[in-house]
Every structure is written in C-alpha cells, then in structure tokens.
C-alpha positions as CSV (number, residue, x, y, z in Angstrom):
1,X,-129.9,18.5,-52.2
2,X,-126.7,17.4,-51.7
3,X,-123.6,19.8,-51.9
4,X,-120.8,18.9,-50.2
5,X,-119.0,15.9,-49.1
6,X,-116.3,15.8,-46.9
7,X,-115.3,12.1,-45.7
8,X,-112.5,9.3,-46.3
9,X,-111.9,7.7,-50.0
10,X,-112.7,4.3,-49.5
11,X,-112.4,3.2,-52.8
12,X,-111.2,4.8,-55.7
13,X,-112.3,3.2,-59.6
14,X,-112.2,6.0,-62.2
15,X,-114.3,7.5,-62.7
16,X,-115.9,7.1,-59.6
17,X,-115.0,7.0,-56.2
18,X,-116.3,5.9,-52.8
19,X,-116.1,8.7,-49.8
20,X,-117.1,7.4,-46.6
21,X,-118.9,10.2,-44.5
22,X,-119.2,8.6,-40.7
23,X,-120.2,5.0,-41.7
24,X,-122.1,6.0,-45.4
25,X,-120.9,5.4,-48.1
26,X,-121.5,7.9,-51.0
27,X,-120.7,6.7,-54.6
28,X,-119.4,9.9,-56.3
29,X,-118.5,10.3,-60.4
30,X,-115.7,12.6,-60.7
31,X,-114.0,14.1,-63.5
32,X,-110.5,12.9,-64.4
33,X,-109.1,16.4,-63.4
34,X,-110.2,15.6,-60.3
35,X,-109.5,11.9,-59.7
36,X,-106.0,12.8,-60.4
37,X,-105.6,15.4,-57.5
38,X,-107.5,13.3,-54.8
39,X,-105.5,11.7,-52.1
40,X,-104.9,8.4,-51.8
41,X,-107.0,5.3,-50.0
42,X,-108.1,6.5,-46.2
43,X,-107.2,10.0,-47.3
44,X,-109.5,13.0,-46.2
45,X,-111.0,14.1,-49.2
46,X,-113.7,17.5,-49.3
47,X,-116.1,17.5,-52.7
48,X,-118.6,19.9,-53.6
49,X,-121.4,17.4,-55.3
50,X,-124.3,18.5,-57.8
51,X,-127.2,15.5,-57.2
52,X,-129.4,14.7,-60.5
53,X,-132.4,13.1,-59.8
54,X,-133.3,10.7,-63.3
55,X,-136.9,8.6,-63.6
56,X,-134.0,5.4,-63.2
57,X,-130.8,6.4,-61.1
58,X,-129.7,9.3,-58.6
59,X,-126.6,10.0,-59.6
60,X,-123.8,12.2,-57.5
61,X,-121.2,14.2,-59.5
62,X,-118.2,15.5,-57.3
63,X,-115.5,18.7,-58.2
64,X,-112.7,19.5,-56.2
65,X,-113.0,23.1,-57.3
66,X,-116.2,25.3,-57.3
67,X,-115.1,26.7,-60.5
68,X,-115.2,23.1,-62.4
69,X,-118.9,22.5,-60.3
70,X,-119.9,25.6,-61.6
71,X,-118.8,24.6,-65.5
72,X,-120.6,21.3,-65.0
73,X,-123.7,23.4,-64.4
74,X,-123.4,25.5,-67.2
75,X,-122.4,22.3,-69.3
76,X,-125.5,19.9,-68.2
77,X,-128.0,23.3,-69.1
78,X,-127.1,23.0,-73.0
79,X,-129.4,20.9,-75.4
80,X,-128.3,17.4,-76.1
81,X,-125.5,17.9,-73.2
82,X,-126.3,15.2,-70.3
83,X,-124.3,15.2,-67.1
84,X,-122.0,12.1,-68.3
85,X,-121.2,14.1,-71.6
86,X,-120.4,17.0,-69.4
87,X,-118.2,14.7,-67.2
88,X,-116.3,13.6,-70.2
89,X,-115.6,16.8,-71.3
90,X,-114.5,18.2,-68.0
91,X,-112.2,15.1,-68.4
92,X,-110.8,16.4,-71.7
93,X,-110.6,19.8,-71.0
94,X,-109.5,22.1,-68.0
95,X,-111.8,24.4,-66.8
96,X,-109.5,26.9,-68.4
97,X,-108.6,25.4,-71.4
98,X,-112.5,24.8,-71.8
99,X,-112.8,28.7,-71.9
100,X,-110.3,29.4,-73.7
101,X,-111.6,26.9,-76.7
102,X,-115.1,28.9,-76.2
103,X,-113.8,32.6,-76.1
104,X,-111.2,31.3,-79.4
105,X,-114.3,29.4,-81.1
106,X,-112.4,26.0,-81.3
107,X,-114.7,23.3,-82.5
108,X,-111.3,21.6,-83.4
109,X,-110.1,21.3,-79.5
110,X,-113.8,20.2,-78.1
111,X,-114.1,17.6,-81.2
112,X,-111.2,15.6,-79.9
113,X,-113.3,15.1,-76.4
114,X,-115.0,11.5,-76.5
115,X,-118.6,11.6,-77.5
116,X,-118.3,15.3,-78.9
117,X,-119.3,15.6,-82.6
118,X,-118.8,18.8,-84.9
119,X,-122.4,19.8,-84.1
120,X,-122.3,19.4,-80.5
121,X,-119.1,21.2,-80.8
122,X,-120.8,24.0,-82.4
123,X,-123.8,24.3,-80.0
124,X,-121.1,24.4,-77.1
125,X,-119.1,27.3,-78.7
126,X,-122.4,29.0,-79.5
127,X,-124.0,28.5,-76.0
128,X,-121.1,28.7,-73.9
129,X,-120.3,32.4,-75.0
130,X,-119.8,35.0,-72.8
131,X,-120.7,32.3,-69.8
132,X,-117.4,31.0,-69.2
133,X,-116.0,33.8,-67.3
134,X,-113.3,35.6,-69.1
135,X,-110.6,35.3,-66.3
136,X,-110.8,31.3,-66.3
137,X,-109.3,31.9,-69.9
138,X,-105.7,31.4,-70.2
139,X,-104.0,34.3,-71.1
140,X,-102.4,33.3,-74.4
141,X,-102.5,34.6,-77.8
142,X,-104.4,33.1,-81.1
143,X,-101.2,32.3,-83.3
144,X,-100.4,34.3,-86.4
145,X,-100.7,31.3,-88.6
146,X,-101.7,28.5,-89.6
147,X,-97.8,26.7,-89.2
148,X,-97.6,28.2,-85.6
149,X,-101.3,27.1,-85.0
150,X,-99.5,23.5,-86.0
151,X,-96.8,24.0,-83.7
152,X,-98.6,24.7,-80.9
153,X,-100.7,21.7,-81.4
154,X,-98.2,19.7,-81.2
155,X,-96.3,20.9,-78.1
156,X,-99.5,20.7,-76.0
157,X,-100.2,16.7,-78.0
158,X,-96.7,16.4,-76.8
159,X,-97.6,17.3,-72.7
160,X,-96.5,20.9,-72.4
161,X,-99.5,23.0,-71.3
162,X,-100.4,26.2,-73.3
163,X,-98.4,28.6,-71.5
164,X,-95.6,27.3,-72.6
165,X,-96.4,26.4,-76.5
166,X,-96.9,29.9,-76.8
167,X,-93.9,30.9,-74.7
168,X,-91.8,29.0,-77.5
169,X,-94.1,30.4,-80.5
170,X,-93.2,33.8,-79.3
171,X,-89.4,33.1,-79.5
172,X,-90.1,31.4,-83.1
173,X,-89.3,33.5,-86.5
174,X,-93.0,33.8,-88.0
175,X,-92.3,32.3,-91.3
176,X,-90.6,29.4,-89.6
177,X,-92.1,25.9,-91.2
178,X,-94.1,23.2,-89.2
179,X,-91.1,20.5,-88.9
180,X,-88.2,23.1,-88.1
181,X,-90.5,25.0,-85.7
182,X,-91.4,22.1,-83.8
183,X,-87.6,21.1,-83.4
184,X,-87.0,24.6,-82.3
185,X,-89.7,25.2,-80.0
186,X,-88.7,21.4,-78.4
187,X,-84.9,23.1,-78.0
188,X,-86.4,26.3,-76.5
189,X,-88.7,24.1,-73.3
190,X,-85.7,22.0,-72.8
C-alpha cells in the first residue's frame, strides 16, 4: 500500500497531478482544495495517498492534509459513494465546511456538489453523523431565520467564508429583510 509521496510536480492537470519520486512517475488525483495549495512545476510537493485497487484501474488519490485523507476514507465507506464522488465532494466542500453541513443536517449545501442528488445527500447526512469529528466543525451558529439563513447564503455564494457571514449576521437587526440585510452585511466586511 501506498501512503505517502513525497517528490517533484512534474506536471500538474486538475485534477490530477504528476509527482516525480527519484525517476517514477506517480499519477496522483487530488482534490481541488488541494491542487490549489500545491506548489508550482519542479516544486517539492509531500502527499499522503490512499491506493484503490479496481478489477480495471489502480487509481492513487493524494491529500495534503491527513484530516482531508481521513474524510475521503470515511466518504469512499458510504453506499453508492465511489472514490471519484468522494473526490468531487472534497472539491466542493472543505473538510470543515463538510462537517459542519453533517453536524447542521444540510442536504441543501451537499446538493450543490456535482453528482450529489437529494438522496445521496440524505445518506451522507445520515451516515456521516457523529463521524466527522466535532472540532473540524466551524464554530458558527445556525441563523435565527429563514432571511438570515438567506443572507448568509449569499455572503459565502459571494466568496466570504463562514466565519465572516456570520460575523456580519451577528451585527444585523433580526427582523432585517433579505435585500437590506445583504447590503448591510456587504457594508459591515468592507
């Protein structure tokens, strides 16, 4: 079994890359999360690997953290989840936000991952419980309502990252409407 990697990236075509350990070459698919934090071309890269073994391929899956490796694993064990679904979903999600999602019960935020329907949704929430470890969570809180709920959507569609949507929700009046919350909330990051 294969477990680490540590080499030069060779070549790098998302989502896979090429790390070059003493003359081999090892074609490794990496999660989006990942390909974005790897150095570039000729730089010294380190990748914990899990190795599936198929009837038709051997295929090498690479995480720069052990935390994200050890998500993968948890991911590939649920029914109908494969390792490329898993992949994609690690792509869609941070390890955290992924936790978060499970220990909230948010089909909603796992249904806008590629190739994740409302009943794979659903079998993830359910069989992810209480796996994800509780301090990969991000420590936010659920929003009191449905317009909050809205305008926190809409900060993190918008590229801030939860921490500070709910920074700005806590500064927001709780009656406050969608439109004039968002617009405040937008004033508040700035």
């Amino acid at each position: 079994m294969i477990g680490r990697l540590t080499g030069v990236i060779a070549e790098k075509t998302p989502p896979q890359v090429l790390v070059d350990v003493h003359g081999v070459g090892y074609e490794v698919d990496v999660p989006m999360s990942t390909f974005f934090n790897l150095p570039a071309l000729g730089g010294q890269v380190s990748l914990l690997t899990h190795f599936v073994v198929r009837e038709d391929a051997q295929i090498l899956f690479g995480f720069l953290t052990a935390e994200e490796r050890a998500t993968f694993r948890q991911l590939v064990k649920i029914s109908g989840v494969g390792p490329r679904t898993a992949l994609s979903i690690l792509s869609g999600l941070s390890v955290a936000e992924l936790a978060q999602a499970v220990s909230q019960q948010q089909a909603g935020r796992l249904v806008k991952v590629p190739g994740i329907g409302k009943k794979t949704a659903e079998r993830l929430l359910l069989e992810l419980k209480g796996k994800l470890g509780p301090d990969l969570a991000l420590p936010t809180e659920a929003p009191a309502s449905d317009a909050q709920a809205d305008i926190q959507q809409a900060l993190v569609a918008l590229g801030y990252n939860e921490r500070e949507a709910a920074a700005a929700l806590k500064k927001l009046p709780a009656d406050i409407g969608v439109s004039e919350g968002i617009k405040q909330a937008l004033k508040a990051l700035s």
